[in-house]
N, C-alpha and C positions, 0 to 999 in steps of 0.2 A: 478548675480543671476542665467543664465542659467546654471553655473556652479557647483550652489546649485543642481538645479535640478536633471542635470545629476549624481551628485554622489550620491542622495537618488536612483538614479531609477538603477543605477547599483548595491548598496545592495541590494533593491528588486529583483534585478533580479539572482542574486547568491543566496538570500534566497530559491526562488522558484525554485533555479536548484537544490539547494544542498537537499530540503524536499524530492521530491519524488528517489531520487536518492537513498539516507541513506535509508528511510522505504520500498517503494516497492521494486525497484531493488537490492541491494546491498545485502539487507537483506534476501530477499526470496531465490537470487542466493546461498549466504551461507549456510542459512537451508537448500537449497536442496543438495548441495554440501556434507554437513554432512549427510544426509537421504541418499541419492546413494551410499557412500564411506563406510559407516556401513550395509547396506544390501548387498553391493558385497564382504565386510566381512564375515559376520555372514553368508553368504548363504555358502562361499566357505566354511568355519570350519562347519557349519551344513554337507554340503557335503561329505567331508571328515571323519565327526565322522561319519555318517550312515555308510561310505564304511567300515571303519575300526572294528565299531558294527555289521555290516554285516558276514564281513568275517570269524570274531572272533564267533559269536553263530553260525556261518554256521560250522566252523569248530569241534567246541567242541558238538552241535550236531552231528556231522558224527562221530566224534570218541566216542559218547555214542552210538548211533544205532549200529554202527560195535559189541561194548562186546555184547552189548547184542545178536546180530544175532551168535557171536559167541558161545554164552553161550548155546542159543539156539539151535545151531547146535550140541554142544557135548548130550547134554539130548535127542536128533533125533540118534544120532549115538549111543549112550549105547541102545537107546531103538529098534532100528534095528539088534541091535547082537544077540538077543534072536531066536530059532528055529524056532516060528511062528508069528513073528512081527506084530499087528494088527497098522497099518502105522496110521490111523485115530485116533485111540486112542492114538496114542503120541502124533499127533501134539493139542488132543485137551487139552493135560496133560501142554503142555507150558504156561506161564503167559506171555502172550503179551498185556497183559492189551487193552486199545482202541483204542491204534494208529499204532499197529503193528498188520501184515498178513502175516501168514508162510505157504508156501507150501514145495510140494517135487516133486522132479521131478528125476523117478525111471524104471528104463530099460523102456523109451519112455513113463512111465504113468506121469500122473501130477495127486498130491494128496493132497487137502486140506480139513479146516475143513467146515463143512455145511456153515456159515456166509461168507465164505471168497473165494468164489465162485466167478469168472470172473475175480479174482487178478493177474491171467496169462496175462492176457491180458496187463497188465503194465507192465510186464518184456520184455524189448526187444528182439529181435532175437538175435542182436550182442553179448550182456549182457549172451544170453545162450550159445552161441557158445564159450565163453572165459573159462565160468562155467564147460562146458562140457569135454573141455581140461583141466581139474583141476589147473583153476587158480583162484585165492580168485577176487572178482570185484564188486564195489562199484560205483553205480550213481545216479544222481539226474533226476527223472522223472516226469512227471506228470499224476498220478490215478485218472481217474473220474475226470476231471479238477483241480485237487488239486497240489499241490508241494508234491514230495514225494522221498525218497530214497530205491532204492533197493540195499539188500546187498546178493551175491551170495558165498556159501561155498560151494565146491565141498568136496564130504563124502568120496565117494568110486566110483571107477570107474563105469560109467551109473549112478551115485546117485548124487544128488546137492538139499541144500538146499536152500531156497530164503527168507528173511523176505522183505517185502514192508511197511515201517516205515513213519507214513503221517507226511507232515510237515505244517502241516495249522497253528499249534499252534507260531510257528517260524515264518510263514508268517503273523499272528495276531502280536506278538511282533514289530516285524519291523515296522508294517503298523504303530503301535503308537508312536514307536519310530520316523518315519517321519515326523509326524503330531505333535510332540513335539520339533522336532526341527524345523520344519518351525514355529511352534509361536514362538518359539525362537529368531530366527532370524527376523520374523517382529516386534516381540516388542522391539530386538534390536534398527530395524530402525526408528521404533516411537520415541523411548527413545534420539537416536542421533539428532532424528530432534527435539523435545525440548531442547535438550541440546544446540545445532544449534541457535536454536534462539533466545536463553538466551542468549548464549556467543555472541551473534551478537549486542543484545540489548547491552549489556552491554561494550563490543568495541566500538559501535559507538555512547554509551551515550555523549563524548565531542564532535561528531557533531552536535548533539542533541542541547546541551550546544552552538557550535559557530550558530547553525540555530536561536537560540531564540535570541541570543546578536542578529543578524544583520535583526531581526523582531522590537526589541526596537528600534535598531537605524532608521531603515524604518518607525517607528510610531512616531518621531522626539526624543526618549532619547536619545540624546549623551554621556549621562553618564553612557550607560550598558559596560559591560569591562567582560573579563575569568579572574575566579581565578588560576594562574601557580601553587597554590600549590592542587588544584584540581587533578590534573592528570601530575606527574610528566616527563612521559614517551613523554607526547606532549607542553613540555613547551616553544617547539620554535615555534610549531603554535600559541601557546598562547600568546605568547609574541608578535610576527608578525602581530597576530590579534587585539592585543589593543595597538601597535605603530601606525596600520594602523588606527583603529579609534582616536586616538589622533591628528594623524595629518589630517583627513576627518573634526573632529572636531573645530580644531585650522582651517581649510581654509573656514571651513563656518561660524563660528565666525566673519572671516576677512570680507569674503564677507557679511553678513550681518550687520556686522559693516559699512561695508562700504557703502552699499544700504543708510540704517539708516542716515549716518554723510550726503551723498550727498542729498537723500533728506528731511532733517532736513533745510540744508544749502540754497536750493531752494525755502525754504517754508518764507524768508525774503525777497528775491526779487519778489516772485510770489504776495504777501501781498499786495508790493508796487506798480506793475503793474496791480494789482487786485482795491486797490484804484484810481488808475489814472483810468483806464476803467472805473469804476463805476462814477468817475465825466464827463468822456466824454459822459457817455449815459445819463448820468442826461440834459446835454446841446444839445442832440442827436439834436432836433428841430432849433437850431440857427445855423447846421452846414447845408451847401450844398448837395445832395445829395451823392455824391461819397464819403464825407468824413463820412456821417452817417454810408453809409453801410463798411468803412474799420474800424470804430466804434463798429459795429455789428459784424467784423468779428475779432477784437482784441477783445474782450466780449468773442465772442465761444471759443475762443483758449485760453484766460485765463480760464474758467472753466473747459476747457478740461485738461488744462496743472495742474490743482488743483485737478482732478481727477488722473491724472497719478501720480502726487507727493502721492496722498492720498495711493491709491494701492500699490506702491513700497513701503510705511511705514507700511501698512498691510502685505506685503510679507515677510518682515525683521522679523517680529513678528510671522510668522507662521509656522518658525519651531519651536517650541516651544510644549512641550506636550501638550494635551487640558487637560484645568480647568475643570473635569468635577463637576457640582451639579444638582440637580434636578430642571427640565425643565416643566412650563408646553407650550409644542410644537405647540398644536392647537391653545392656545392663543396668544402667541409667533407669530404664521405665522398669526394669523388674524391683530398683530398689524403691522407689515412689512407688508400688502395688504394696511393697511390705510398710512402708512407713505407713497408709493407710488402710489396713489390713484387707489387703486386696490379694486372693490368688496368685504370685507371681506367674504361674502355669496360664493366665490370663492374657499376657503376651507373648504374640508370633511376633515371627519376621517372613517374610514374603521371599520365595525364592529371586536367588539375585543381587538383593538388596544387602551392600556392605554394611558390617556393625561401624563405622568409623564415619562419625558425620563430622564436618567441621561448622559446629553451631557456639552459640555462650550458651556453656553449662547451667549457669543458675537461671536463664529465663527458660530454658528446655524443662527443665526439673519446676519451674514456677507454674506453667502452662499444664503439663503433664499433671501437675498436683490439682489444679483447678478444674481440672476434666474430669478428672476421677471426683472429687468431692462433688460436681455437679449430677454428674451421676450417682456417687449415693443421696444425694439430698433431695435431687427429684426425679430416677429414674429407675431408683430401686437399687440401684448399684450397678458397678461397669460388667457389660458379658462380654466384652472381650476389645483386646488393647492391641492394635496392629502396626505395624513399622513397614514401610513400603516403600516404592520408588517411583516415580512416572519420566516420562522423557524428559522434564523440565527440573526436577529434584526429585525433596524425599517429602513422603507423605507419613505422618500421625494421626490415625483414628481411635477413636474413643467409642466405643457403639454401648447401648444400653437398653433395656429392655423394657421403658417407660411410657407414656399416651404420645410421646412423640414431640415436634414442633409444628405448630401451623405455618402455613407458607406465608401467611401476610405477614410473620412475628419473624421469621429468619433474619430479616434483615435489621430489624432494628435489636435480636437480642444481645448481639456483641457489645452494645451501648450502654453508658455509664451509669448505672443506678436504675435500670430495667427493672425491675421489680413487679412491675402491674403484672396484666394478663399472662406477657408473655413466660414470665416465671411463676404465678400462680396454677397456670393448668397441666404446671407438673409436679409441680410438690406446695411444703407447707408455707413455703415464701419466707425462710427463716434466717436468708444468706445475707451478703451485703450489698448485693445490687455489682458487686465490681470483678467480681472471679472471671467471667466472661468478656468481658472487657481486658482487662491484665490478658488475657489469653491474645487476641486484637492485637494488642500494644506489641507483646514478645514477638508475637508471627512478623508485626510489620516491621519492627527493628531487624530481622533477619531479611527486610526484601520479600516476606510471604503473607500469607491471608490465610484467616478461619473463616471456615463455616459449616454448615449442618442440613444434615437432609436424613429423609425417611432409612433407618434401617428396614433391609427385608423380613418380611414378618412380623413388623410391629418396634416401635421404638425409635429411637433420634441415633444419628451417625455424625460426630462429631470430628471434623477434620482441620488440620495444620495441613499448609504446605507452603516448605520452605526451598528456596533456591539452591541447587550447589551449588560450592565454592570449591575450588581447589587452593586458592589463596588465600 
């Protein structure tokens, strides 16, 4: 039987390594994995197409300012061959529309029109000295904190003309064009990290699949199994995984067969030393002293040994899924208080909390009986028997008024044939080691877990909690 144990508690214990593994980890790793891999994508091509958009309207702007500055310059130059050139009125005859400023700059004067007044001032020194040596010269500056391009045509010797051509409108373009491609590229990475986590779900849907099989099996179905034709790409875990429960299945079978046949087989000679005992205490009075009490002490040991056969035939029986039907639980625990002679007045019900569980009867009433007997045998008896609810189900406590449980012992007293310390430093050690355990077994055939902690004030608080079901 402990061999039953240990291979339920090793599928549990892979179920809960493999849950959060698959969902939190594994999962989040990949989404982000896809989210970082497509934004240092999309940023690097965002980047590139700016520089490339950049360079391209940077350039094809300078080469529209240049005609025009040149255009400009010939209509300055026809208009300066005339006898008495009035210089102001040519440059005001130019159409330089809004974004361009033409001056002249003519034996040492600088000449421009009234609006365009302190535009010398963004032509650089160098810019003139290139000019002035009649060389054509082209640069990007900035006017009035603006991005701007000066273009210098030298006319005639001491004569140069200058347009100052603003580029704010090109630096407006850009500005949008960066701000459209960084949404770009974060919707990018939004988009990847959905896609990310789809593709994840959907990869690690057959772990999904092998976490739920070996949740059935841990809640005692034997008979959950993967379908190989589900997912053809993993049908050697598949197969792996329902060889391995075949044969988990087939050796708890044995072993519970085997529990079963041994004590089955027990239960005809323990009958017949059961009757002989009972005629020896019938005659208790006519024997001697010393044989009474080996009388009395073959009595305890036959009903102990009729307990132990009884539990090992309940243990056989309890992997098994729970039968569940509709329970009513307070009445239930009031009649297991009277069978052993327990206060009924003993159990509450918690406001809230419906009478109508849908549990199996006989392991509810098998657990309930074992909590109470644990508590009169080493806790002085039950002080009080509670029926309750939390958001996740219904809870069962058992509180008693005894030295308690130590914390290094909680964990292993639900275990089969505990006996040592953990059941000695509360009473006379006179059980069978299995009452607690069958407790274990019913909870987890329901999908739930026991366990035990300090009562306030002194004493152990023994708890069930079992899942609702509506179905």
């Amino acid at each position: 039987m402990s061999r039953i144990a240990a291979v339920r508690r090793a599928a549990a214990v892979c179920r809960a390594a493999l849950r959060p593994r698959v969902t939190a980890g594994l999962r989040t790793r990949v989404t982000a994995g896809f989210t970082a891999g497509a934004l240092a994508l999309s940023t690097s091509i965002a980047l590139v197409s700016y520089q490339v958009a950049r360079s391209s309207l940077l350039a094809e702007r300078e080469r529209t300012a240049v005609r025009a500055a040149y255009l400009d310059a010939t209509v300055v130059q026809s208009g300066l061959a005339a006898d008495r050139p009035d210089i102001l009125e040519i440059l005001r005859s130019l159409d330089t529309g809004g974004n361009r400023r033409a001056v002249l700059h003519r034996d040492g004067e600088w000449y421009a029109r009234n609006l365009d007044a302190g535009v010398t001032s963004a032509i650089p020194p160098a810019l003139q000295q290139l000019a002035h040596a009649g060389e054509p010269v082209v640069q990007r500056v900035r006017a009035g904190g603006q991005p701007a391009l000066v273009i210098g045509v030298p006319l005639a010797p001491g004569t140069t003309f200058y347009e100052v051509d603003s580029l704010i409108e090109l630096q407006n373009t850009l500005r949008v064009l960066a701000i459209v491609l960084t949404l770009v590229a974060l919707s990018t990475a939004v988009a990847a990290a959905a896609l990310g986590r789809h593709a994840t779900g959907y990869v690690l849907r057959p772990l999904r699949r092998v976490t739920d099989a070996a949740q059935e099996i841990t809640d005692g179905n034997l008979t959950a199994r993967l379908d190989p034709a589900a997912e053809p790409d993993l049908a050697r875990l598949t197969t792996s995984f329902n060889g391995m429960v075949d044969q988990l299945s087939a050796r708890m079978q044995r072993d519970r067969r085997f529990a079963a046949d041994v004590s089955h087989e027990l239960r005809s000679p323990l009958q017949t030393l059961e009757a002989a005992a009972s005629l020896l205490a019938r005659r208790r009075d006519r024997l001697d002293e010393r044989s009474a009490t080996a009388v009395d002490l073959v009595n305890a040991e036959v009903a102990r040994f009729q307990a132990l056969v009884n539990d090992l035939i309940e243990l056989a029986r309890s992997d098994q899924p729970a039968e569940r039907s509709p329970v009513d639980v307070p009445d239930l625990a009031r009649q297991v208080c009277r069978t052993h002679g327990v206060p009924p007045e003993l159990v509450t019900v918690e406001e809230g909390t419906e009478r109508t569980w849908l549990v199996d009867r006989r392991r509810v009433t098998q657990l309930l009986s074992n909590l109470i007997e644990n508590a009169q045998r080493h806790g002085g008896g039950p002080s009080a028997v509670r029926l309750g609810t939390d958001p996740d189900g219904y809870l069962l406590t058992v509180e008693d008024e005894g030295p308690g449980i130590r914390p290094e012992d909680r964990e292993v007293i639900f275990d089969r044939f505990v006996r040592g310390r953990a059941a000695h430093v509360r009473g006379a050690g006179d059980g069978t080691g299995l009452g607690l355990a069958l407790v274990a077994q019913h909870a987890a055939a329901h999908g739930g877990r026991a366990g035990v902690t300090d009562r306030p004030g002194g004493g152990a608080r023994f708890y069930v909690h079992l899942p609702r079901r509506d179905t």
